[in-house]
C-alpha positions in Angstrom: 131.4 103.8 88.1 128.6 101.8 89.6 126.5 103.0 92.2 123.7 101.0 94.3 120.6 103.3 95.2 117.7 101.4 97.4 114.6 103.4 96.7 110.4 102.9 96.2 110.4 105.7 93.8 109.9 104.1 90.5 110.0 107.0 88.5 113.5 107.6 89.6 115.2 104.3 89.2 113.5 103.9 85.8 114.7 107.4 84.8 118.4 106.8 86.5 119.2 102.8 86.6 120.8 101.2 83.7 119.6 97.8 85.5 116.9 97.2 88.2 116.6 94.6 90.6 113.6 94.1 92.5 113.7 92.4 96.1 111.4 90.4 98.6 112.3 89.1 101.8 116.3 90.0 101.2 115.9 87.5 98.1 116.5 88.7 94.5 113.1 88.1 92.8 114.0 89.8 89.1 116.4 92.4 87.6 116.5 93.5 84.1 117.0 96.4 82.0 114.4 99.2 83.1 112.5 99.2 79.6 111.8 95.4 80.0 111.3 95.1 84.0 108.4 98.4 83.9 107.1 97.0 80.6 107.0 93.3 80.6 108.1 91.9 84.4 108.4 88.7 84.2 107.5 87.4 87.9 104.0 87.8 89.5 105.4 89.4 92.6 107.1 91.8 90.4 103.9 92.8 88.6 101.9 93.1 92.1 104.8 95.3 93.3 104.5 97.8 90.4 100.6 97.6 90.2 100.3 99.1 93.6 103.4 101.4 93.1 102.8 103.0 90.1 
């Protein structure tokens, strides 16, 4: 079963999410496994989004 949750809580998606995709502007910006994408984003805007989120 796959299920598509939009959400700003963090903690949740990288509890719950077998893959994250993050998303600016309706454009795909970087998805990975949660491990990788909290621990080592790859894209700046990724890394700006999480600094202020978390």
């Amino acid at each position: 079963m796959t299920m598509v949750v939009v959400t700003h809580e963090m903690a949740f998606a990288r509890e719950a999410a077998s893959r994250v995709i993050f998303m600016a502007g309706g454009v795909i910006v970087e998805e990975n496994e949660p491990q990788t994408f909290f621990n080592n984003p790859k894209e700046e805007r990724t890394r700006a989004f999480l600094r202020n989120m978390l």
